[in-house]
Backbone atoms as SQL, in Angstrom:
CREATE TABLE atoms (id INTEGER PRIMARY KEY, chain TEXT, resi INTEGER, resn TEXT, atom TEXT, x REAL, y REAL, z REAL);
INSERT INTO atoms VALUES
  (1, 'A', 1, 'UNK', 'N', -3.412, -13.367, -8.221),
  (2, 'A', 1, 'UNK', 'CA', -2.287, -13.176, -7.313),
  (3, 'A', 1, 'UNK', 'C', -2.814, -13.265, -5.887),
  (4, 'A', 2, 'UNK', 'N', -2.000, -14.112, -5.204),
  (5, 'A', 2, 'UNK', 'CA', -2.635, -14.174, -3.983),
  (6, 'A', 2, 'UNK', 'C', -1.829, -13.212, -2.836),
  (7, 'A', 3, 'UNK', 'N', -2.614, -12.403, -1.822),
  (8, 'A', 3, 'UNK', 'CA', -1.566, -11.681, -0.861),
  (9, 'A', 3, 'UNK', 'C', -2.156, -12.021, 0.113),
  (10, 'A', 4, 'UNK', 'N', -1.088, -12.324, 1.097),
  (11, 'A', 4, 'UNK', 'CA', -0.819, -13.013, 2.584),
  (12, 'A', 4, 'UNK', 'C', -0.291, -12.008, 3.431),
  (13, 'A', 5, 'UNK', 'N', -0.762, -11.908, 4.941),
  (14, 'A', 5, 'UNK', 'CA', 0.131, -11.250, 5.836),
  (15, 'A', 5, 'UNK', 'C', 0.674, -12.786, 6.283),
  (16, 'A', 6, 'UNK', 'N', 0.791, -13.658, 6.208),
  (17, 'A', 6, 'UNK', 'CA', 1.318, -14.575, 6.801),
  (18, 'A', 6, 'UNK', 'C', 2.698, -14.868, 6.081),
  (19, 'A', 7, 'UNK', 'N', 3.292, -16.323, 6.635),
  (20, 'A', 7, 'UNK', 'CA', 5.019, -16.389, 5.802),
  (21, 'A', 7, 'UNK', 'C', 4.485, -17.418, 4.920),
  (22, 'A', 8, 'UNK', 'N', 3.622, -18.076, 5.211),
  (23, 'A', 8, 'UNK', 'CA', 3.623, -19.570, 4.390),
  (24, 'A', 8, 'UNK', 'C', 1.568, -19.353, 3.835),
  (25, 'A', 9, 'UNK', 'N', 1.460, -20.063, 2.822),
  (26, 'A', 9, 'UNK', 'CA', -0.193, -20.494, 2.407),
  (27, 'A', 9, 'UNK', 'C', -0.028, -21.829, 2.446),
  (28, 'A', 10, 'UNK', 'N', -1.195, -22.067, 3.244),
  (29, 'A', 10, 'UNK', 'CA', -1.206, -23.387, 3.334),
  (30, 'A', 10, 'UNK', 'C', -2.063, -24.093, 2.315),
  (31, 'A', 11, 'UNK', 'N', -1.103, -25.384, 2.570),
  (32, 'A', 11, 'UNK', 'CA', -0.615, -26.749, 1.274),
  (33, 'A', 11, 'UNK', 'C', -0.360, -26.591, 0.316),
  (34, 'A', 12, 'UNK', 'N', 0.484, -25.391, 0.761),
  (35, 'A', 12, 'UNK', 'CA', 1.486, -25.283, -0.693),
  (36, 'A', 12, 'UNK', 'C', 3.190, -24.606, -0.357),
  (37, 'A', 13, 'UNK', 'N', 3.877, -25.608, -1.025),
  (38, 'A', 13, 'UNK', 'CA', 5.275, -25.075, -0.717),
  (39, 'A', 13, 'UNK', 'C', 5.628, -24.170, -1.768),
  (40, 'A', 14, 'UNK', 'N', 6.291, -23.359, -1.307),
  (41, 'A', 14, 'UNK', 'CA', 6.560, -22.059, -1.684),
  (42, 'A', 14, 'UNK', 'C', 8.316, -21.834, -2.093),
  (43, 'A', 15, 'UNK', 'N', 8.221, -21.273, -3.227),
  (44, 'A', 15, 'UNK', 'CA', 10.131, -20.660, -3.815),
  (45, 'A', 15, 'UNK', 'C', 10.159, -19.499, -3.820),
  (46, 'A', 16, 'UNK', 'N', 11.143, -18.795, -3.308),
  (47, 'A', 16, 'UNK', 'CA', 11.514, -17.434, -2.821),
  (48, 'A', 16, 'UNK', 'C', 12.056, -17.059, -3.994),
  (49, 'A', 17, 'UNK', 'N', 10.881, -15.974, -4.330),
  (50, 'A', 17, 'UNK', 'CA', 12.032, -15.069, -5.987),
  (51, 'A', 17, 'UNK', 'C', 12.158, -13.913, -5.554),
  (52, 'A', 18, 'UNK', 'N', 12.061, -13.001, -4.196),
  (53, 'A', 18, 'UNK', 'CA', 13.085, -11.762, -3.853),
  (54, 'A', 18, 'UNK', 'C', 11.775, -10.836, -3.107),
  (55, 'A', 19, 'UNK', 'N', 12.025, -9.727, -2.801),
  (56, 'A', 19, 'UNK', 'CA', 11.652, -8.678, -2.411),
  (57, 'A', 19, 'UNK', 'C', 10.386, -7.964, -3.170),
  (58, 'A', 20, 'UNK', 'N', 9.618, -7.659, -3.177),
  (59, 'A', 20, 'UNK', 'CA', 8.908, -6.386, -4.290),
  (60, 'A', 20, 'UNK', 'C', 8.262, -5.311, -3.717),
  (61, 'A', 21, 'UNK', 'N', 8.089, -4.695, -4.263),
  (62, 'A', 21, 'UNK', 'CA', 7.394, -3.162, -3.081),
  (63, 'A', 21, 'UNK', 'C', 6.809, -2.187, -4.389),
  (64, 'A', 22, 'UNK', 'N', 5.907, -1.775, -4.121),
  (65, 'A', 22, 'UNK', 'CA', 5.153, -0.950, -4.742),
  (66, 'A', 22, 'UNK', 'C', 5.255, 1.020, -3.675),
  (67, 'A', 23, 'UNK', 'N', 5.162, 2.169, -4.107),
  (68, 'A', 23, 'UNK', 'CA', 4.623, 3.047, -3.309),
  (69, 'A', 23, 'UNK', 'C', 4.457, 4.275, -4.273),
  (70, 'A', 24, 'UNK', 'N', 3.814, 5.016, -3.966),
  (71, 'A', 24, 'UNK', 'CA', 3.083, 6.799, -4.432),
  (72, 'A', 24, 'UNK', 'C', 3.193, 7.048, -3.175),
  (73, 'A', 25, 'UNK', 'N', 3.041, 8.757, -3.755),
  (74, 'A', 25, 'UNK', 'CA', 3.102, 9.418, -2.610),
  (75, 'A', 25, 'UNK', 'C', 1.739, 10.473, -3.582),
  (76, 'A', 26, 'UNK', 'N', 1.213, 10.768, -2.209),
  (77, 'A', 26, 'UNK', 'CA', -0.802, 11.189, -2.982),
  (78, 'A', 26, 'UNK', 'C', -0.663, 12.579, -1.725),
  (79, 'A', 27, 'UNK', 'N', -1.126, 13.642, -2.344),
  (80, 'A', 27, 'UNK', 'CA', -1.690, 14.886, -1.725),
  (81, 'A', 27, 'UNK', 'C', -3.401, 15.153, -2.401),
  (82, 'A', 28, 'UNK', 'N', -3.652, 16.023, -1.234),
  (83, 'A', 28, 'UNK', 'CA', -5.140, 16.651, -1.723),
  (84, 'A', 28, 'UNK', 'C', -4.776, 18.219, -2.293),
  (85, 'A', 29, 'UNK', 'N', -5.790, 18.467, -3.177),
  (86, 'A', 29, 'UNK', 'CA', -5.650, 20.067, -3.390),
  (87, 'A', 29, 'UNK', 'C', -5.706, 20.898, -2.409),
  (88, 'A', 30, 'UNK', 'N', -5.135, 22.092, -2.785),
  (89, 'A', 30, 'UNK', 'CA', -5.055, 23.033, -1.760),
  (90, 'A', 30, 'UNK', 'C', -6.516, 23.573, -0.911),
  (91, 'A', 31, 'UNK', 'N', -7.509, 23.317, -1.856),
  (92, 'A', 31, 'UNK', 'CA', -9.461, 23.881, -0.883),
  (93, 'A', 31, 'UNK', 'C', -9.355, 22.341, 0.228),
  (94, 'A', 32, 'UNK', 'N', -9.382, 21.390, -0.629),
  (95, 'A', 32, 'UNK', 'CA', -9.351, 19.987, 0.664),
  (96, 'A', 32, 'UNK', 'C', -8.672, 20.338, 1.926),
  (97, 'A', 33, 'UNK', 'N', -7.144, 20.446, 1.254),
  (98, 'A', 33, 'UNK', 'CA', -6.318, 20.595, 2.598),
  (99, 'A', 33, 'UNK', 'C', -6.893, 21.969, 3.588),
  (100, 'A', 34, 'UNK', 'N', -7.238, 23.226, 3.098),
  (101, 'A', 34, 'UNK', 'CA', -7.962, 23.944, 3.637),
  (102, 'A', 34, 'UNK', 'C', -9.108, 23.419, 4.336),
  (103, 'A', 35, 'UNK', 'N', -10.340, 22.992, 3.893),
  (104, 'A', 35, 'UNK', 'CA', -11.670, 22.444, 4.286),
  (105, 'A', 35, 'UNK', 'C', -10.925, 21.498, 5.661),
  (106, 'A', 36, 'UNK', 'N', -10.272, 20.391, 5.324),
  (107, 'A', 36, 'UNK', 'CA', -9.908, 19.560, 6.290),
  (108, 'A', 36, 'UNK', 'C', -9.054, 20.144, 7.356),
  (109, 'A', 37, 'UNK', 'N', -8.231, 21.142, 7.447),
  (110, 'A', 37, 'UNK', 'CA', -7.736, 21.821, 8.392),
  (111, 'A', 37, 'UNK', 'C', -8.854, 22.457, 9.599),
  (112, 'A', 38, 'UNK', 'N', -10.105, 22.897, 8.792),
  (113, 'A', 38, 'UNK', 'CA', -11.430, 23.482, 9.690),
  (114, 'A', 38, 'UNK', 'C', -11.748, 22.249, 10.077),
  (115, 'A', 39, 'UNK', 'N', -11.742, 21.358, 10.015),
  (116, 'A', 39, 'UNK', 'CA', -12.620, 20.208, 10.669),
  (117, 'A', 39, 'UNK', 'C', -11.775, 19.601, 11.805),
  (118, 'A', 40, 'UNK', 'N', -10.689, 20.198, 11.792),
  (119, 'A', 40, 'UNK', 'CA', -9.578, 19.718, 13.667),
  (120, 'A', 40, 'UNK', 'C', -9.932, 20.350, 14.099),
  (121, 'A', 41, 'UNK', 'N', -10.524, 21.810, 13.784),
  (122, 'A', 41, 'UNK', 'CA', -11.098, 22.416, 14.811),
  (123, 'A', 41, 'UNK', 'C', -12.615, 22.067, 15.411),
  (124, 'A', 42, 'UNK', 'N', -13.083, 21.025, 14.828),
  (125, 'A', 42, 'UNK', 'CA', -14.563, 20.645, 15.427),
  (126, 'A', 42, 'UNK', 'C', -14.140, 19.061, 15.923),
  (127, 'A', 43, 'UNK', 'N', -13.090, 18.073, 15.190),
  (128, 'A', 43, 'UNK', 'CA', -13.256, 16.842, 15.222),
  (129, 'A', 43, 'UNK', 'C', -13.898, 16.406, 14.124),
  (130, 'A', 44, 'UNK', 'N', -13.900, 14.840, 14.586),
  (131, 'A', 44, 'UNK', 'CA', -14.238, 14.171, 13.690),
  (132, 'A', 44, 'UNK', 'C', -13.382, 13.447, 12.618),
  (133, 'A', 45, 'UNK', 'N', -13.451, 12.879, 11.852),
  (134, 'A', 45, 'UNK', 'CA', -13.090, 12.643, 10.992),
  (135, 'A', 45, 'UNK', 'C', -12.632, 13.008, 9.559),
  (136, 'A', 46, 'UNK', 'N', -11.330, 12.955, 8.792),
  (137, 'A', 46, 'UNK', 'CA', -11.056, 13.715, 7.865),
  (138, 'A', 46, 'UNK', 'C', -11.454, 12.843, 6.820),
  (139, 'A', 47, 'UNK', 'N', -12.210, 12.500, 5.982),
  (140, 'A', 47, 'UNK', 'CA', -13.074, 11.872, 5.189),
  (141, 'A', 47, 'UNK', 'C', -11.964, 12.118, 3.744),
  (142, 'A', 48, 'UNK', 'N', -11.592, 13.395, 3.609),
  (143, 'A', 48, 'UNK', 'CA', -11.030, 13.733, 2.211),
  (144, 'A', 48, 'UNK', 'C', -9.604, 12.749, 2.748),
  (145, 'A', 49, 'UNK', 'N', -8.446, 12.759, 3.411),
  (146, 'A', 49, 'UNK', 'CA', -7.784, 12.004, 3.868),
  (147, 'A', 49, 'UNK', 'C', -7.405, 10.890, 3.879),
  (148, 'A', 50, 'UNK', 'N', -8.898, 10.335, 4.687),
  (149, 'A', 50, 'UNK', 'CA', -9.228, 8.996, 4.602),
  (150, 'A', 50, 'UNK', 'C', -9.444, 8.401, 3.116),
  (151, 'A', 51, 'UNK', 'N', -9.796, 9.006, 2.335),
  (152, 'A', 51, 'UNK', 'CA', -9.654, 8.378, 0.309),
  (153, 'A', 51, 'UNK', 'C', -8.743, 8.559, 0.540),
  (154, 'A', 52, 'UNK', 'N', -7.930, 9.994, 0.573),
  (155, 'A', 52, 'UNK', 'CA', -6.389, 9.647, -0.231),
  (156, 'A', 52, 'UNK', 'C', -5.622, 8.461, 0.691),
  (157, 'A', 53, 'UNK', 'N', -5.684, 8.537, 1.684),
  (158, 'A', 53, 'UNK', 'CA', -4.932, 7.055, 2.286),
  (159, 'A', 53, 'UNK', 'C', -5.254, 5.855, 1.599),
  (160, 'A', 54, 'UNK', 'N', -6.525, 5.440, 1.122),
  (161, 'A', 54, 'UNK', 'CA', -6.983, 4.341, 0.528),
  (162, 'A', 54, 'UNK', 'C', -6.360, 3.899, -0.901),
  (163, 'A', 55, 'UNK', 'N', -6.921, 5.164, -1.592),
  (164, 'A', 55, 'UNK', 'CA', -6.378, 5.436, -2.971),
  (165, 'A', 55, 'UNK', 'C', -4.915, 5.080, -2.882),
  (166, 'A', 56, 'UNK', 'N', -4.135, 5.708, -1.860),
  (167, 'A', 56, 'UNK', 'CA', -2.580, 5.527, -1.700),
  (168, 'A', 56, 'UNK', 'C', -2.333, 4.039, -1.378),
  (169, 'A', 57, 'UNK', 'N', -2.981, 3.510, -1.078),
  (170, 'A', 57, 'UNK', 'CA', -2.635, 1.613, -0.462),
  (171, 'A', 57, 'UNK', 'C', -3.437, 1.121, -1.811),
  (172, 'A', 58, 'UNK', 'N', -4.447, 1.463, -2.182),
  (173, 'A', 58, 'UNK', 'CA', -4.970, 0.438, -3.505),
  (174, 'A', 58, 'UNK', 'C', -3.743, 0.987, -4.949),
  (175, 'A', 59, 'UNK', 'N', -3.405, 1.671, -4.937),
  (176, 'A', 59, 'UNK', 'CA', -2.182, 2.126, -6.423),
  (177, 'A', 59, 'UNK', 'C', -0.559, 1.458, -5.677),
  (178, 'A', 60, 'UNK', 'N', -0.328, 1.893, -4.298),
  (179, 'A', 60, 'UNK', 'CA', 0.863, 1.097, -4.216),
  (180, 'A', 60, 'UNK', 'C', 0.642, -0.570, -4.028),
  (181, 'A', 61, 'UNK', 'N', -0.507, -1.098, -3.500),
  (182, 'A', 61, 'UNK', 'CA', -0.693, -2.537, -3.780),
  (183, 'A', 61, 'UNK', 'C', -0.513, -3.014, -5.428),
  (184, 'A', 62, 'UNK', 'N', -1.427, -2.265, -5.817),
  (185, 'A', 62, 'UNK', 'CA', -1.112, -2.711, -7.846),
  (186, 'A', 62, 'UNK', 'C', 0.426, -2.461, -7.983),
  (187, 'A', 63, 'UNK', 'N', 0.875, -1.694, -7.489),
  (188, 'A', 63, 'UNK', 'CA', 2.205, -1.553, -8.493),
  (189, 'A', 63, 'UNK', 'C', 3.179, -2.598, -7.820),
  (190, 'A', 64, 'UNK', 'N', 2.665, -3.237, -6.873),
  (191, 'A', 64, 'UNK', 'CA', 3.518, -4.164, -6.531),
  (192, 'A', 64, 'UNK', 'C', 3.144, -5.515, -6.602),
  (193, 'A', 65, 'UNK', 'N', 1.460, -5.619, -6.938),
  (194, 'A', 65, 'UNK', 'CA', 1.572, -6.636, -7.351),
  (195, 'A', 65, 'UNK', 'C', 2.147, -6.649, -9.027),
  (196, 'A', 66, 'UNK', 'N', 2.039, -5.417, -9.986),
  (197, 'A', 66, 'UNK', 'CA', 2.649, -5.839, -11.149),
  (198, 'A', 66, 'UNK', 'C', 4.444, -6.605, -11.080),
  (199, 'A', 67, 'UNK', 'N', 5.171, -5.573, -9.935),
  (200, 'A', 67, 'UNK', 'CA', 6.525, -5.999, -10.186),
  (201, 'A', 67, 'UNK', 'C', 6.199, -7.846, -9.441),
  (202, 'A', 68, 'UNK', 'N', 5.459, -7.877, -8.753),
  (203, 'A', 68, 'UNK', 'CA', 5.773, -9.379, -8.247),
  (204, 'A', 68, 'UNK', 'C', 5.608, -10.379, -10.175),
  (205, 'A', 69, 'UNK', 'N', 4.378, -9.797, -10.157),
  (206, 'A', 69, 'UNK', 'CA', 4.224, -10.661, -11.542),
  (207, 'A', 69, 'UNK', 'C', 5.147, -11.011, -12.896),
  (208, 'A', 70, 'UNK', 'N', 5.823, -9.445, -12.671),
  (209, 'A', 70, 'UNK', 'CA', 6.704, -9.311, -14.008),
  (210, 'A', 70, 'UNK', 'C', 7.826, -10.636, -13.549),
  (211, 'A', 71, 'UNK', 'N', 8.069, -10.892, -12.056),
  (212, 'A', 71, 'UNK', 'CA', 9.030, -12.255, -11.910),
  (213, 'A', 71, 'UNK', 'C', 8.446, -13.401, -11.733),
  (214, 'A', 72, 'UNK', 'N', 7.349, -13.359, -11.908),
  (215, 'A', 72, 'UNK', 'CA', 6.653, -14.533, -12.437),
  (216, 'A', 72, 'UNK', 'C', 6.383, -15.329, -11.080),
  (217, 'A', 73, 'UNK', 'N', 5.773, -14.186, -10.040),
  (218, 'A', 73, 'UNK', 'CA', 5.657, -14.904, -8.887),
  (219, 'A', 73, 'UNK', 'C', 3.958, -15.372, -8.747),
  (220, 'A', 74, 'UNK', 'N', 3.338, -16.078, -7.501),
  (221, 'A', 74, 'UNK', 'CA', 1.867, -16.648, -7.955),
  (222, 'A', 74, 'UNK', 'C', 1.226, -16.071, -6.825),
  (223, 'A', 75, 'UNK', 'N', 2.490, -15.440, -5.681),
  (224, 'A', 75, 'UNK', 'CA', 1.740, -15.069, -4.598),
  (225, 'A', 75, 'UNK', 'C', 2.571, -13.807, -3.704),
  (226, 'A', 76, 'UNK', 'N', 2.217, -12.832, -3.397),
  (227, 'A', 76, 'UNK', 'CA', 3.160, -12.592, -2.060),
  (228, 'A', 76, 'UNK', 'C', 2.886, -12.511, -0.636),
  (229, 'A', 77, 'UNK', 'N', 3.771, -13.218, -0.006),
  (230, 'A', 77, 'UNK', 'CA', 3.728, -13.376, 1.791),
  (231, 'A', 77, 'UNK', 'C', 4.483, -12.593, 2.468),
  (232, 'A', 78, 'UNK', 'N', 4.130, -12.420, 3.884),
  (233, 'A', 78, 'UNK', 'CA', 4.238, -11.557, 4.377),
  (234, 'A', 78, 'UNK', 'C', 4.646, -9.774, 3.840),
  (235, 'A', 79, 'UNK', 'N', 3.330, -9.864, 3.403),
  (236, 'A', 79, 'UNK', 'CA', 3.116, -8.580, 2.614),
  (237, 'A', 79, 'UNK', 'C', 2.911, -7.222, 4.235),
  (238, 'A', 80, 'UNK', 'N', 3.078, -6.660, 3.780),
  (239, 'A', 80, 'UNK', 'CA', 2.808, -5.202, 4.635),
  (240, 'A', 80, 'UNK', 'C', 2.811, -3.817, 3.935),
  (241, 'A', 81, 'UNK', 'N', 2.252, -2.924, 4.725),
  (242, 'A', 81, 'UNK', 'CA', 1.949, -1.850, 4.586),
  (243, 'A', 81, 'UNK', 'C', 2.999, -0.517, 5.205),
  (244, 'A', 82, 'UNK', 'N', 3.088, 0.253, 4.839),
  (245, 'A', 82, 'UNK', 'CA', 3.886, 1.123, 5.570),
  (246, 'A', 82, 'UNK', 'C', 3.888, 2.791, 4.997),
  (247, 'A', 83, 'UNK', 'N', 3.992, 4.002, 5.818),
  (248, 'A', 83, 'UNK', 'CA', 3.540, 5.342, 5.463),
  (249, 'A', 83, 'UNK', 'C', 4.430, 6.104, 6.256),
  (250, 'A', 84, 'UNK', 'N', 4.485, 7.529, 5.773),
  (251, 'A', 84, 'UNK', 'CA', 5.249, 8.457, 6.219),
  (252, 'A', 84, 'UNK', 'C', 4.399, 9.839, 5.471),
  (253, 'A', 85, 'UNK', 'N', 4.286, 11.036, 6.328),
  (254, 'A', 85, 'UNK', 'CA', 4.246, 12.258, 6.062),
  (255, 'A', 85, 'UNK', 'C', 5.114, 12.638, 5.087),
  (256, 'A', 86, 'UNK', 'N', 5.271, 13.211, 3.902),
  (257, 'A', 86, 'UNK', 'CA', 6.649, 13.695, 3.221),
  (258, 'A', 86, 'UNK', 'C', 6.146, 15.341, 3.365),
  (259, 'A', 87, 'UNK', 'N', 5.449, 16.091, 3.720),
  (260, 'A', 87, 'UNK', 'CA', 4.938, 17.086, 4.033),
  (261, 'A', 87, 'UNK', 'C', 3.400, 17.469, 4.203),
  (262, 'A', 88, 'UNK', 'N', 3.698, 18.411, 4.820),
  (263, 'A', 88, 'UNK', 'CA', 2.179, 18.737, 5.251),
  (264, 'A', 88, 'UNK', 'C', 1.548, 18.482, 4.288),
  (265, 'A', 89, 'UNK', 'N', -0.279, 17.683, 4.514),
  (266, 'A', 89, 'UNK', 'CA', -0.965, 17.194, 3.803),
  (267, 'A', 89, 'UNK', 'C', -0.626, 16.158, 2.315),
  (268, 'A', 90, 'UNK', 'N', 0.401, 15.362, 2.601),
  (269, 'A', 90, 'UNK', 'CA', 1.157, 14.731, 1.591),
  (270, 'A', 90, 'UNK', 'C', 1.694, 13.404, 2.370),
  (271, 'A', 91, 'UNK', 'N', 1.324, 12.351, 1.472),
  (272, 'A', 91, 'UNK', 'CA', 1.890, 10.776, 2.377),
  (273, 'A', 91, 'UNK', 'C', 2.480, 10.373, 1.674),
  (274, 'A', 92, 'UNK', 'N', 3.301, 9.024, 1.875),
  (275, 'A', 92, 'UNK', 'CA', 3.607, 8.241, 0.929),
  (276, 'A', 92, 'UNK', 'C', 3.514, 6.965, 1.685),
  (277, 'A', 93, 'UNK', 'N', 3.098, 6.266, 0.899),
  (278, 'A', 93, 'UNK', 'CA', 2.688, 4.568, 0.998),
  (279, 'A', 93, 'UNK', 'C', 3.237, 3.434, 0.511),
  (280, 'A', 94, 'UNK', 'N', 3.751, 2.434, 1.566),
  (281, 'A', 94, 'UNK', 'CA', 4.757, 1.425, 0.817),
  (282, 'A', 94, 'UNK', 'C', 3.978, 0.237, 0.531),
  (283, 'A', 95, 'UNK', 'N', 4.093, -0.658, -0.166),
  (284, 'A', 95, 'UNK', 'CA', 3.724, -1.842, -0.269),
  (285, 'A', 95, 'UNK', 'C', 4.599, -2.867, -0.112),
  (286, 'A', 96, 'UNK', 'N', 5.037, -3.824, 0.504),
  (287, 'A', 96, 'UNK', 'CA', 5.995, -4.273, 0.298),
  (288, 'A', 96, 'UNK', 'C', 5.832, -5.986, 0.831),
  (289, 'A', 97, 'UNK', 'N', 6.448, -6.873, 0.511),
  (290, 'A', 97, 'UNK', 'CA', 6.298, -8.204, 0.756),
  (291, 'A', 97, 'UNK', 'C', 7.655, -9.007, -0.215),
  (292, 'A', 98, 'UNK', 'N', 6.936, -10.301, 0.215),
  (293, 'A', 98, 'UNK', 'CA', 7.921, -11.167, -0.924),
  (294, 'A', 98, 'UNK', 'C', 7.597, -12.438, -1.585),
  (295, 'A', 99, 'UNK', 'N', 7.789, -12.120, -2.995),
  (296, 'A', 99, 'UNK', 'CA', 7.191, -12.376, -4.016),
  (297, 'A', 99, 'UNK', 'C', 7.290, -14.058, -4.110),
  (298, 'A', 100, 'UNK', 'N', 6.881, -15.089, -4.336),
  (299, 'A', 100, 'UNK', 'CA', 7.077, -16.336, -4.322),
  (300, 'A', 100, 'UNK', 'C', 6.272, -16.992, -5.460),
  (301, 'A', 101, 'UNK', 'N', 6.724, -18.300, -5.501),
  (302, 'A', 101, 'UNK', 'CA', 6.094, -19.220, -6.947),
  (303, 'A', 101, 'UNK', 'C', 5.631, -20.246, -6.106),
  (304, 'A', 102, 'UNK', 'N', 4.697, -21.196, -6.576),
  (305, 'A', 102, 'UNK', 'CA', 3.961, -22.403, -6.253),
  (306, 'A', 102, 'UNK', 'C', 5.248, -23.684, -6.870),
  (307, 'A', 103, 'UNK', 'N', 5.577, -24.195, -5.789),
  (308, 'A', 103, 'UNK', 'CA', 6.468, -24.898, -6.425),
  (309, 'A', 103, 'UNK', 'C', 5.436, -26.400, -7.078);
């Protein structure tokens, strides 16, 4: 499966089969979210965070590349990313693009 931030891959024309989007929403346990709360008070970087953000973009990428596949698409373009707080220490992560065939 190929993913593009762009609209088009080049030398190849492309058929529009719709929308697809993948997302989770990922928290840390309650000692993380603790531990990482002490570390705004020094700086730096939140390391435990920084996985779950990752983890949260590599599971909503799969689940959207499965729905692209289940329509039997070969690629998706202009793919993007997108996030929101749903509560303290808790995200959720979109995947989203549109799904296309190799004509």
């Amino acid at each position: 499966m190929i993913l593009t931030t762009t609209e088009h891959i080049s030398g190849r024309e492309l058929e529009t089969l719709g929308l697809v989007r993948g997302s989770t929403i990922q928290s840390k346990n309650i000692g993380k979210d603790i531990t990482q709360s002490f570390k705004t008070l020094v700086g730096g970087e939140l390391k435990a965070y920084t996985e779950m953000m990752n983890e949260a973009r590599a599971l909503a990428t799969k689940r959207m590349v499965e729905e692209a596949e289940q329509m039997g698409a070969d690629a998706v373009v202009c793919m993007r990313y997108a996030s929101a707080s749903v509560m303290q220490g808790a995200a959720e992560v979109i995947a989203y693009g549109t799904a296309v065939k190799f004509k």
